[in-house]
Structure formats: C-alpha cells, structure tokens
N, CA, C and O atoms as CSV, one atom per row, in Angstrom:
chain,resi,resn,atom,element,x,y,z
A,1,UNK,N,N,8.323,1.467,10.181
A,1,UNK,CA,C,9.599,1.433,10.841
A,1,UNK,C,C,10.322,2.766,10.696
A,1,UNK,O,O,11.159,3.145,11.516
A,2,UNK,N,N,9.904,3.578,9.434
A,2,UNK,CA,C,10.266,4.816,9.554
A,2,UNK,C,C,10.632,5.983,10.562
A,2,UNK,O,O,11.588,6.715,10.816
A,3,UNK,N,N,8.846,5.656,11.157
A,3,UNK,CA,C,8.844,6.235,12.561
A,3,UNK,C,C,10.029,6.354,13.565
A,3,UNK,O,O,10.549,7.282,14.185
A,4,UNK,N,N,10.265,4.781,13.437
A,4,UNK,CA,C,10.820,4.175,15.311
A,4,UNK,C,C,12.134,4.715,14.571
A,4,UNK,O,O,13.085,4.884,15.334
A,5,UNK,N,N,12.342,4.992,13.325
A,5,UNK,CA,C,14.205,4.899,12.969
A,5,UNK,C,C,14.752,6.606,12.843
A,5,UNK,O,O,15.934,6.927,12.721
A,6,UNK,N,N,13.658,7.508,12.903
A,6,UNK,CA,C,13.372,9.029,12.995
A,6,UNK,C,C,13.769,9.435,11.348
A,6,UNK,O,O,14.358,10.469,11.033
A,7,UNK,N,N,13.318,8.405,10.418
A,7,UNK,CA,C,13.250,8.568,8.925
A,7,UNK,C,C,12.495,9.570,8.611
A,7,UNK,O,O,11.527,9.160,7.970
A,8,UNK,N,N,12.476,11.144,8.822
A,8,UNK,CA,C,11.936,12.253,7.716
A,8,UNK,C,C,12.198,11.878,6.432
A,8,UNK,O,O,11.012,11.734,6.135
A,9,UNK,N,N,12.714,11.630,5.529
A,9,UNK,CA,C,12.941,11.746,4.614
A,9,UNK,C,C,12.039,10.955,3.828
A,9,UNK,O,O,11.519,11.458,2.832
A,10,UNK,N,N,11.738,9.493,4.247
A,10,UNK,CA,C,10.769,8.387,4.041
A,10,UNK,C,C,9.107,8.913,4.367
A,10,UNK,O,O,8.085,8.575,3.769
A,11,UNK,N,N,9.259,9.852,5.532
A,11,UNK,CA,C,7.700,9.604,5.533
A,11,UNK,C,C,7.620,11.607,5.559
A,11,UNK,O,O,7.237,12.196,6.569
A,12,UNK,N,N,8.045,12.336,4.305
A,12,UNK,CA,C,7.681,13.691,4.431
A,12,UNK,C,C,6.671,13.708,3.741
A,12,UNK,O,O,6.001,14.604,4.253
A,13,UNK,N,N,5.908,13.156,2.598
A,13,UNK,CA,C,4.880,13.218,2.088
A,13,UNK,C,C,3.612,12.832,2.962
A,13,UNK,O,O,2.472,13.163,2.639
A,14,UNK,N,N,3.918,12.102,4.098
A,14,UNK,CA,C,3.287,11.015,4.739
A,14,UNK,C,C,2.568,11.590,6.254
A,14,UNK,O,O,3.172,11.738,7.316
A,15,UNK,N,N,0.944,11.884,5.963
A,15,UNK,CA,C,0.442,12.171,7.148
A,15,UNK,C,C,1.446,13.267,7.765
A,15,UNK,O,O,2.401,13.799,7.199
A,16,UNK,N,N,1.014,13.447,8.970
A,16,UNK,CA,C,1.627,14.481,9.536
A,16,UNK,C,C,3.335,14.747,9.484
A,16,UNK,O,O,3.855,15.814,9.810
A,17,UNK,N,N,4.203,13.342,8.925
A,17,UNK,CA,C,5.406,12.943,9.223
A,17,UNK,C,C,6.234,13.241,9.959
A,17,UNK,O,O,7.444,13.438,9.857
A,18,UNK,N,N,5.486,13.273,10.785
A,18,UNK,CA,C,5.659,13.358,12.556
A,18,UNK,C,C,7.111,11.798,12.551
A,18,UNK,O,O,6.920,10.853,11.787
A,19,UNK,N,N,8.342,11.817,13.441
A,19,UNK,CA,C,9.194,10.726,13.713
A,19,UNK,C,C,9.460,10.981,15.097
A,19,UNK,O,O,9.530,12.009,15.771
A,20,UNK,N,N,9.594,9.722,15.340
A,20,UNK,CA,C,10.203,9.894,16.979
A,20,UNK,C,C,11.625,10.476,17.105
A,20,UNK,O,O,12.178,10.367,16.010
A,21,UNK,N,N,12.302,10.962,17.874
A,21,UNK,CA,C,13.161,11.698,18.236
A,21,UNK,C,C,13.471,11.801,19.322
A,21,UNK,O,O,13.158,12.711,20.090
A,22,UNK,N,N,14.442,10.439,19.636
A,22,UNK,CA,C,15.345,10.035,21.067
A,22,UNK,C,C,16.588,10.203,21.120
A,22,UNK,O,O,17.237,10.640,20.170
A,23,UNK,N,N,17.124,9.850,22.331
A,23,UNK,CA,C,18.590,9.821,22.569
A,23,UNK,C,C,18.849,8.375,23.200
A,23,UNK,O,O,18.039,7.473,23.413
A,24,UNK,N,N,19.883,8.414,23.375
A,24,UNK,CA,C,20.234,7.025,24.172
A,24,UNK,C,C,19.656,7.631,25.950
A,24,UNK,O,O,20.035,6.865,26.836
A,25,UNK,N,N,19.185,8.335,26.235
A,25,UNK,CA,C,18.717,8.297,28.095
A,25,UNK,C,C,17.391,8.281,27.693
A,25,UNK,O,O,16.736,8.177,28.730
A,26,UNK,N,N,16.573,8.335,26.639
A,26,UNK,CA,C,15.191,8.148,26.795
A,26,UNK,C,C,15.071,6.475,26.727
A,26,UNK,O,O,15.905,5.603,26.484
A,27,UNK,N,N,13.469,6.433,27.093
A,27,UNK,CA,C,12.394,5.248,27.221
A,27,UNK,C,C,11.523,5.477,26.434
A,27,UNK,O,O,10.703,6.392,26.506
A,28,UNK,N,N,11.660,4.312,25.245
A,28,UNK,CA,C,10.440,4.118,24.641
A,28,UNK,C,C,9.679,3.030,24.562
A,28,UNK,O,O,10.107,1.909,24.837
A,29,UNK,N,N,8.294,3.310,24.116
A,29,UNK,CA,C,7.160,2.633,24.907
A,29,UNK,C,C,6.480,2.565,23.391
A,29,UNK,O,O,5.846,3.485,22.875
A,30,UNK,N,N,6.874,0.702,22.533
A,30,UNK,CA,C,5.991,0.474,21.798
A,30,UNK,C,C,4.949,-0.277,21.561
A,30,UNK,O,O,5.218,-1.476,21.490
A,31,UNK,N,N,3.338,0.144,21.345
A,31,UNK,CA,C,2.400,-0.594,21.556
A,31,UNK,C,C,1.587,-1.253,20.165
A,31,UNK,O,O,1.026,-0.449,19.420
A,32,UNK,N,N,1.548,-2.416,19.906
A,32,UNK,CA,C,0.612,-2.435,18.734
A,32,UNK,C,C,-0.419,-3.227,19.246
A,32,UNK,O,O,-0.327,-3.867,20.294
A,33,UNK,N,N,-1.658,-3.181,18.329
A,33,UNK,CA,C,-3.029,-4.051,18.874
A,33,UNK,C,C,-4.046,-4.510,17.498
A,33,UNK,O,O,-5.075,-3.911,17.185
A,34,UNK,N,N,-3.659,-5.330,17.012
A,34,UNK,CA,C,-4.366,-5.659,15.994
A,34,UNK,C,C,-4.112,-7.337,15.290
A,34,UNK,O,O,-4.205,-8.364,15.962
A,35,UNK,N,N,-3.928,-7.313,14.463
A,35,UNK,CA,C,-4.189,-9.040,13.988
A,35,UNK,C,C,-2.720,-9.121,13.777
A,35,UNK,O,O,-2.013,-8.166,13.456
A,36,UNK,N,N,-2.289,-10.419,13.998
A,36,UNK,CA,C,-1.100,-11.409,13.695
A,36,UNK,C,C,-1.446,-12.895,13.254
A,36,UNK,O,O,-2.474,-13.559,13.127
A,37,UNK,N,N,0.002,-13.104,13.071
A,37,UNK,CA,C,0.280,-14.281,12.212
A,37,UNK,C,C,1.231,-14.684,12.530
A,37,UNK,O,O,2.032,-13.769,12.720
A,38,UNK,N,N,1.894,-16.257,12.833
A,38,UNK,CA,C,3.241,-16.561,12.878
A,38,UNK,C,C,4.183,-16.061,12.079
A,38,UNK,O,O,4.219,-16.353,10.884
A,39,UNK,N,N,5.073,-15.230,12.668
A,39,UNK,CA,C,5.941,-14.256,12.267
A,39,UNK,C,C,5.951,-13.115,11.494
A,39,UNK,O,O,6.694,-12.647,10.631
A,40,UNK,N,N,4.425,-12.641,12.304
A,40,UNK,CA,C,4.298,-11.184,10.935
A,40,UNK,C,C,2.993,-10.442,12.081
A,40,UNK,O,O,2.265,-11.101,12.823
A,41,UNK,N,N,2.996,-9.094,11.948
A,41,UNK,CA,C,1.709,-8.425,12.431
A,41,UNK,C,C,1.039,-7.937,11.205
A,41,UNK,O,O,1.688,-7.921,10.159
A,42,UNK,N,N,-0.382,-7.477,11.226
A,42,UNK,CA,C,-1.125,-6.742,10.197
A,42,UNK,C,C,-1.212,-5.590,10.073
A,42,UNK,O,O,-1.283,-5.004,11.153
A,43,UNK,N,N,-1.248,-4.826,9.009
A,43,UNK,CA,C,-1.666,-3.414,9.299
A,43,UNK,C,C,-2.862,-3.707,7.872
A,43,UNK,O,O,-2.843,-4.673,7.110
A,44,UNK,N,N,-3.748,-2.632,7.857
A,44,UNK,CA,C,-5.035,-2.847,6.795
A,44,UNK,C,C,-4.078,-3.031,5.145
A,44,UNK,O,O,-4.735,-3.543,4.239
A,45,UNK,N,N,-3.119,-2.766,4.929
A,45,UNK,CA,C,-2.386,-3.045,3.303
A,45,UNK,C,C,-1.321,-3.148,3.686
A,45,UNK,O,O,-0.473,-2.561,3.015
A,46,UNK,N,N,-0.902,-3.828,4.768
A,46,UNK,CA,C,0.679,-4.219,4.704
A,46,UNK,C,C,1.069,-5.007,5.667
A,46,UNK,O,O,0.162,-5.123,6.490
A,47,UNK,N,N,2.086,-5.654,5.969
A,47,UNK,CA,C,2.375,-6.546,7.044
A,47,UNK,C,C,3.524,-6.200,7.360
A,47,UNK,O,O,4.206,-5.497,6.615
A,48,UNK,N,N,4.172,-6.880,9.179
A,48,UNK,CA,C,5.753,-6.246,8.989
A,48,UNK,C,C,6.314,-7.551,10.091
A,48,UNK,O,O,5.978,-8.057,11.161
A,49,UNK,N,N,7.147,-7.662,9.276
A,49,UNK,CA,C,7.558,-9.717,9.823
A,49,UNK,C,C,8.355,-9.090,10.973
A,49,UNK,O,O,8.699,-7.972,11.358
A,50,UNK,N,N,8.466,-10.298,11.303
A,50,UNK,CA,C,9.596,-10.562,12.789
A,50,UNK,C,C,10.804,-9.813,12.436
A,50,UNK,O,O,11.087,-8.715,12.914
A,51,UNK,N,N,11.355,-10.320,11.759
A,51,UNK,CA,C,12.783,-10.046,11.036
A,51,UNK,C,C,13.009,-8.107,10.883
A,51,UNK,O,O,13.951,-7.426,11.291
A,52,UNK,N,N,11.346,-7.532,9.911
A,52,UNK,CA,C,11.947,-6.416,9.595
A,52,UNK,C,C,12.020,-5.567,11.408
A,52,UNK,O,O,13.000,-4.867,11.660
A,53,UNK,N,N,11.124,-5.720,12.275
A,53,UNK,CA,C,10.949,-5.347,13.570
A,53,UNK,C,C,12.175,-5.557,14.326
A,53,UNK,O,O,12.438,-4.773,15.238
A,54,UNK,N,N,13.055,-6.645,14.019
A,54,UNK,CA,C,14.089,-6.814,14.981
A,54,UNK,C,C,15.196,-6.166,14.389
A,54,UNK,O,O,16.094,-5.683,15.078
A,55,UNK,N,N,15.189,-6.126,13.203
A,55,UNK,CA,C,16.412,-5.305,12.134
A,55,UNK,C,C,15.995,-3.875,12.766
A,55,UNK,O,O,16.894,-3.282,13.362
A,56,UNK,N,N,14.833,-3.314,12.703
A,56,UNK,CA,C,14.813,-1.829,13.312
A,56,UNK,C,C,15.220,-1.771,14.286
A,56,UNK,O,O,16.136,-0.990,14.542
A,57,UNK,N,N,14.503,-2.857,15.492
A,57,UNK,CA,C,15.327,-2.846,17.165
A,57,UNK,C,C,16.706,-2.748,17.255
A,57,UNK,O,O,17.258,-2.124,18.161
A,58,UNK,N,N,17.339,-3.373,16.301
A,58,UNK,CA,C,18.928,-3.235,16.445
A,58,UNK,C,C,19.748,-1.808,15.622
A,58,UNK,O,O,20.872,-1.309,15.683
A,59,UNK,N,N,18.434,-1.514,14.834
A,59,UNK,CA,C,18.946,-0.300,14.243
A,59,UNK,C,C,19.592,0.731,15.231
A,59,UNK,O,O,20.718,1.181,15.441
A,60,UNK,N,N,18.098,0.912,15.826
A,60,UNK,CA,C,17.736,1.968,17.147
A,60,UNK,C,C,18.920,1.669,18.314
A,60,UNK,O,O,19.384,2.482,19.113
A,61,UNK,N,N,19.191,0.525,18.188
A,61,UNK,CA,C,19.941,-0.061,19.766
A,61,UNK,C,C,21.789,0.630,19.107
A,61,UNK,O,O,22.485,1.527,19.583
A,62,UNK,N,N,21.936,0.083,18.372
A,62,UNK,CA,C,23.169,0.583,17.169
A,62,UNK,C,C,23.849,1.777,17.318
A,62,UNK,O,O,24.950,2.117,17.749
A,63,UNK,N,N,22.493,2.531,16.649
A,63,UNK,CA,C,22.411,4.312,16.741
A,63,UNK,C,C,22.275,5.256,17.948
A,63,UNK,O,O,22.323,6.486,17.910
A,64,UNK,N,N,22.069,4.345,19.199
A,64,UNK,CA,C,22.199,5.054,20.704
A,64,UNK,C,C,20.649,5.369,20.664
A,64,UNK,O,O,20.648,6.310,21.457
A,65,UNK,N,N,19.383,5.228,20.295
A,65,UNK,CA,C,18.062,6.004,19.758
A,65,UNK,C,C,17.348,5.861,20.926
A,65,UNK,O,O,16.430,6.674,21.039
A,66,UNK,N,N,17.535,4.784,22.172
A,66,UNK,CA,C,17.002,4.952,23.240
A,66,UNK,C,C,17.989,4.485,24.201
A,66,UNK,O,O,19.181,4.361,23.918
A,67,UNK,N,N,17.423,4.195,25.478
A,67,UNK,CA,C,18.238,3.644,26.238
A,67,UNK,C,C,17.827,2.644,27.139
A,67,UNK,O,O,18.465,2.032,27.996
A,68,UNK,N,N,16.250,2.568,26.676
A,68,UNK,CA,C,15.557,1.383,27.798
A,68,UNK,C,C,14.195,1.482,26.926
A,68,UNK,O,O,13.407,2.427,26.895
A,69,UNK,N,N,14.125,0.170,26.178
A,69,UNK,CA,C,12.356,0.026,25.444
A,69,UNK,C,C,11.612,-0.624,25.565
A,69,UNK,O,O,12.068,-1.714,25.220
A,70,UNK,N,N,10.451,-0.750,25.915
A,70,UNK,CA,C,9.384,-1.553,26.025
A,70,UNK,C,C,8.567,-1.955,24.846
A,70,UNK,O,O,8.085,-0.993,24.247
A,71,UNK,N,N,8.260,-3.255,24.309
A,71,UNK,CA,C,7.715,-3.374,23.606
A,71,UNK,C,C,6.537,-4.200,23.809
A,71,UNK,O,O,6.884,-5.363,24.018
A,72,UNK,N,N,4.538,-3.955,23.837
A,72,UNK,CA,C,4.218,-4.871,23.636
A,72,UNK,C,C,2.700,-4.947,22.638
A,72,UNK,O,O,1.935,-4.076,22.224
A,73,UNK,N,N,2.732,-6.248,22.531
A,73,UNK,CA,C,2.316,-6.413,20.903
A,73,UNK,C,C,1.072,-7.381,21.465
A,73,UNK,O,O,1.228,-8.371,22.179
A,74,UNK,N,N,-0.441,-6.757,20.880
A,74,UNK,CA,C,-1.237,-7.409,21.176
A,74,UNK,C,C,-1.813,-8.193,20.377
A,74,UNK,O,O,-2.590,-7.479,19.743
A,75,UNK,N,N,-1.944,-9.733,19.855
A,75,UNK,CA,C,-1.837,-10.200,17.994
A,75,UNK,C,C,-1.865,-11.519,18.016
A,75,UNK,O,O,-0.874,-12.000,18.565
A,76,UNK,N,N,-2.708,-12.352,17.584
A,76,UNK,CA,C,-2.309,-13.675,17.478
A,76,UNK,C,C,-1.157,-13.826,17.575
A,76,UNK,O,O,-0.492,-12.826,17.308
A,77,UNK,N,N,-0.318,-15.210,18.024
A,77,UNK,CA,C,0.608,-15.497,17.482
A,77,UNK,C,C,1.870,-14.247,17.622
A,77,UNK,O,O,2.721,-14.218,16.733
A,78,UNK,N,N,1.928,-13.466,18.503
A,78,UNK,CA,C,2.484,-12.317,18.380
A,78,UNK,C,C,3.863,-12.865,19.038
A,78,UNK,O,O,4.884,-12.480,18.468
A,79,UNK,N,N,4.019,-13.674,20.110
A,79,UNK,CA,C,5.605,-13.829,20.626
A,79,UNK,C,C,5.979,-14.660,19.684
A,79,UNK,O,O,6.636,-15.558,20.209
A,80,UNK,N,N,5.864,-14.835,18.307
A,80,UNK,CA,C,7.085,-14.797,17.793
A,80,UNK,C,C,7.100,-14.123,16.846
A,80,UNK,O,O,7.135,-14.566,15.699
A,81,UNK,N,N,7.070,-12.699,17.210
A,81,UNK,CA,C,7.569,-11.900,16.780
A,81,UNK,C,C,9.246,-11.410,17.828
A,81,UNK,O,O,9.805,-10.314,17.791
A,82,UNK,N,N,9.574,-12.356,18.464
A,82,UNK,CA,C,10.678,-11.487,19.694
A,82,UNK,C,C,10.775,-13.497,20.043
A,82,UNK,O,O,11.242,-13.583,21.179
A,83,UNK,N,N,10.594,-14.488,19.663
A,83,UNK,CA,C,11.261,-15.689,20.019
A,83,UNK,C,C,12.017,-15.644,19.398
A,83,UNK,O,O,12.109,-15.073,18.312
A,84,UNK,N,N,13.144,-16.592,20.282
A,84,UNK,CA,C,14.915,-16.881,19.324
A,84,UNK,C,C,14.984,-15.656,18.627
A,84,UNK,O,O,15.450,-16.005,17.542
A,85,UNK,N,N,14.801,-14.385,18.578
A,85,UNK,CA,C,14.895,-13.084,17.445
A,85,UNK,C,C,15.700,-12.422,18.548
A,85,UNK,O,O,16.857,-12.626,18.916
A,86,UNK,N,N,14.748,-11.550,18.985
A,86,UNK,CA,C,15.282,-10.539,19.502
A,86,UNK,C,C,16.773,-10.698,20.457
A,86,UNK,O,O,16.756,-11.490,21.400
A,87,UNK,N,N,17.556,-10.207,20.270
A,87,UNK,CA,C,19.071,-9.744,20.644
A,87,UNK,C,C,18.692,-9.586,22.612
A,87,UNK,O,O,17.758,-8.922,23.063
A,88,UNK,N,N,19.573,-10.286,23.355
A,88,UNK,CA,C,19.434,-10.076,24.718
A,88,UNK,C,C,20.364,-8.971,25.279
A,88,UNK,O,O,20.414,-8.757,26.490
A,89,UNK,N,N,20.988,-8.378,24.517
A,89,UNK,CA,C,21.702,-7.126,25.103
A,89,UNK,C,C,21.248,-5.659,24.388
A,89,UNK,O,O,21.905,-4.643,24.158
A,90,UNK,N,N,19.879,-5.993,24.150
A,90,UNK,CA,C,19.487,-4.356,23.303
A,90,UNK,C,C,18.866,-3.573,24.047
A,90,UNK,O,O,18.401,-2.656,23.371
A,91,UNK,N,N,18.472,-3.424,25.802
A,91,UNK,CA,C,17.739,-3.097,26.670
A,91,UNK,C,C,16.375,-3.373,26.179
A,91,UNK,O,O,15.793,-2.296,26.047
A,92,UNK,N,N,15.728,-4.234,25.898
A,92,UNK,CA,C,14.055,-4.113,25.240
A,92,UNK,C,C,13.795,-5.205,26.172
A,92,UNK,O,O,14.292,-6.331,26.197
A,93,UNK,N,N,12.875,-4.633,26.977
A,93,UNK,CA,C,11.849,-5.638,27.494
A,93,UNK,C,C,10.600,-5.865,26.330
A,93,UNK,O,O,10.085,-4.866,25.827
A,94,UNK,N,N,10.230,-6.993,26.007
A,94,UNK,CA,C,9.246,-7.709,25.203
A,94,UNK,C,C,8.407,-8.086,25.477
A,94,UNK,O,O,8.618,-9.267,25.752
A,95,UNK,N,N,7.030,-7.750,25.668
A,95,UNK,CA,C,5.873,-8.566,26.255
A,95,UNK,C,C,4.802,-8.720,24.970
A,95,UNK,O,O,4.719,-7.824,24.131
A,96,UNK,N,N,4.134,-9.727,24.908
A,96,UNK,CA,C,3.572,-10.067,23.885
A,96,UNK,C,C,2.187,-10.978,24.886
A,96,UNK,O,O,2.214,-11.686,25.892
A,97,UNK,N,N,0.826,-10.374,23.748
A,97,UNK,CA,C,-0.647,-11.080,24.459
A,97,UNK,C,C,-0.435,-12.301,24.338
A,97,UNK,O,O,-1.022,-12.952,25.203
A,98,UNK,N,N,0.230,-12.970,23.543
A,98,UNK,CA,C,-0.075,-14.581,23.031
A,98,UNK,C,C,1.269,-15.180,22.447
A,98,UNK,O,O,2.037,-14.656,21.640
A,99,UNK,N,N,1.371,-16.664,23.188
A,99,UNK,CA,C,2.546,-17.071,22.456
A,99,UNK,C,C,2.847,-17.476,20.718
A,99,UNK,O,O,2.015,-17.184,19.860
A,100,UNK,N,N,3.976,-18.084,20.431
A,100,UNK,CA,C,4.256,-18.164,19.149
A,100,UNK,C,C,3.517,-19.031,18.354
A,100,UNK,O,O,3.502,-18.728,17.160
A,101,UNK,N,N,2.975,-19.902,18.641
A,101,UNK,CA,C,1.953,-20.921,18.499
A,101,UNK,C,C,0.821,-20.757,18.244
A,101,UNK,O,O,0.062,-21.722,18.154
C-alpha cells in the first residue's frame, strides 16, 4: 500500500522504491492476479484484507492522489474485496474476476 500512498520513506530500503506519483487529474489503473480468499488477496509472505485496500482507496481519494481509478483484481473470492466496502463517491470503478462467495 506504500506504493499506491507515494510512501518513500516506507519502502527506501525496498527494491527499486520506486512510488506512484499522482495528482488529482490523473487515472490510475490497479491490477492484481493471483490467489484470494474471502476478504483478503495473497502475496507469497503476506496478505492484504479488504479493509487495509479500502483504508488506502480513501487515503488516495482524501489526499486528491488521483482523479478517476480503476481497479481490477483477479482472485478467488476477490469481489469482496470492494462489497458493502468500497465508498461510492471515491471515483473508483471496481471490477473483480469472481464474486464474494
């Protein structure tokens, strides 16, 4: 979440620590593709629930960080990661491979 929140500080040790770096007139375009779980995606040593993903979305939405985002998530069980969650006035379109179930 570092990334999407333009946290240098969190990820300077970290790989290239490369962060995104928007304004409120950009479009961003987030893609994940890997294993899920009711209310959580995988990464190989870590997981990142519904909750911490929508706390960043509103971070970003908050802070002006885009102005139109796409999000979609390819994952078991992946729409609910964005059911009853996600905020309807944050500009994020949500598309997800599979429902919450």
């Amino acid at each position: 979440m570092a990334v999407l929140k333009g946290d240098e500080k969190t990820l300077a040790d970290v790989g290239s620590s490369k962060v995104r770096k928007s304004g409120s007139s950009d479009h961003v375009f987030v893609y994940f593709a890997d294993l899920g779980a009711p209310g959580l995606i995988a990464f190989p040593e870590d997981e990142l629930s519904e909750m911490d993903l929508n706390r960043t979305i509103n971070y970003m939405y908050e802070n002006n960080m885009y102005g139109k985002m796409v999000t979609y998530i390819e994952a078991c069980e992946s729409g609910s990661m964005f059911e009853n969650i996600l905020l309807n006035n944050t500009n994020v379109y949500a598309t997800t491979a599979a429902n919450s179930e």
